[in-house]
C-alpha positions as CSV (number, residue, x, y, z in Angstrom):
1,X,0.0,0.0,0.0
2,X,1.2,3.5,-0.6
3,X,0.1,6.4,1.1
4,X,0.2,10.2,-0.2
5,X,-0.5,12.8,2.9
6,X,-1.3,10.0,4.8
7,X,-3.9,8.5,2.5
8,X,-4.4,5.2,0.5
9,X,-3.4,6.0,-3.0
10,X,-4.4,3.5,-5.5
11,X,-1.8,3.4,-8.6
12,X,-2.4,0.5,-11.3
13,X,0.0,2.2,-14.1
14,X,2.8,5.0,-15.0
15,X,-0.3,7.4,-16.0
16,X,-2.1,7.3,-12.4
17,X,1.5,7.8,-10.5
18,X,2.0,10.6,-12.8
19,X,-1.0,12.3,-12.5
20,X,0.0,11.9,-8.3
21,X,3.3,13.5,-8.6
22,X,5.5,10.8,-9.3
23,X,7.8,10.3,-12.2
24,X,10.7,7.4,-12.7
25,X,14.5,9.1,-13.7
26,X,16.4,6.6,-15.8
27,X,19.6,6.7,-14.4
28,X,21.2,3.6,-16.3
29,X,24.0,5.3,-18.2
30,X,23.8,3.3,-20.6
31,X,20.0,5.1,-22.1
32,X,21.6,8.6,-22.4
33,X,25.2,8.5,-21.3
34,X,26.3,11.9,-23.1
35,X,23.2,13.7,-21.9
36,X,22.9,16.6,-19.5
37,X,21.1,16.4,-16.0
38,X,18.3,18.9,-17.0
39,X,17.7,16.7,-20.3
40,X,18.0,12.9,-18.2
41,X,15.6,14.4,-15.7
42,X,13.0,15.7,-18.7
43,X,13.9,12.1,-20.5
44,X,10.5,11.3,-22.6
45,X,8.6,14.0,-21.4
46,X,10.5,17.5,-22.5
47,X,8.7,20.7,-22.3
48,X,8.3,22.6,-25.9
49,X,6.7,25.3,-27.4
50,X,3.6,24.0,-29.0
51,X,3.4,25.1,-32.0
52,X,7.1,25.2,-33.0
53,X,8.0,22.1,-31.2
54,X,11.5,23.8,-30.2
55,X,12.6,22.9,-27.3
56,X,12.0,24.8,-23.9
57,X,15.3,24.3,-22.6
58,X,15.7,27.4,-20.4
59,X,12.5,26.2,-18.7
60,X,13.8,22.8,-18.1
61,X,17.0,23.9,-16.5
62,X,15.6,26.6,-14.3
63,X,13.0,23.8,-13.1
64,X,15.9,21.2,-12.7
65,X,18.0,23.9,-10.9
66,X,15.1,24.3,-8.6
67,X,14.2,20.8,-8.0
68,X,18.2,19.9,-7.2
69,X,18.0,23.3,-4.8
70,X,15.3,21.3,-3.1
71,X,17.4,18.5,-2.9
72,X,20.1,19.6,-1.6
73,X,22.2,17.9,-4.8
74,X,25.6,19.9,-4.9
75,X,26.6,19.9,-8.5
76,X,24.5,19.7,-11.8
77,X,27.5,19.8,-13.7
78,X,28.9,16.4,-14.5
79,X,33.2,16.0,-13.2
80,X,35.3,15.6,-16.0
81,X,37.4,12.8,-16.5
């Protein structure tokens, strides 16, 4: 059973965990080895301009900068080898 703020909450697929709040982050290296945290983290579901379908990258890193601030992660920038 999982509970969400202490209540029963019911998720038979992806969509209905989703729709909760909760989203899977590949992390295998392996699925996007040369890609940037903001771009792993919107893997499959990348926010773009409607119309244009360009990218919203500024979005996506100011939402991923946020959510590691949250965190507490230190670095969004990968070390170099």
């Amino acid at each position: 059973m999982i509970l969400i703020d202490g209540e029963e909450a019911p998720l038979k697929d992806p969509g209905a965990a989703g729709g909760r709040g909760i989203q899977v982050v590949c992390q295998d290296l392996a699925l996007a080895e040369r890609q940037s945290v903001y771009m792993n983290l919107f893997l499959g579901r990348e926010l773009c301009v409607p119309w244009l379908g360009k990218l919203r990258r500024g979005r996506m890193i100011a939402e991923t900068e946020k959510l590691m601030g949250e965190l507490d992660v230190a670095s969004l920038r990968r070390p170099r080898p």
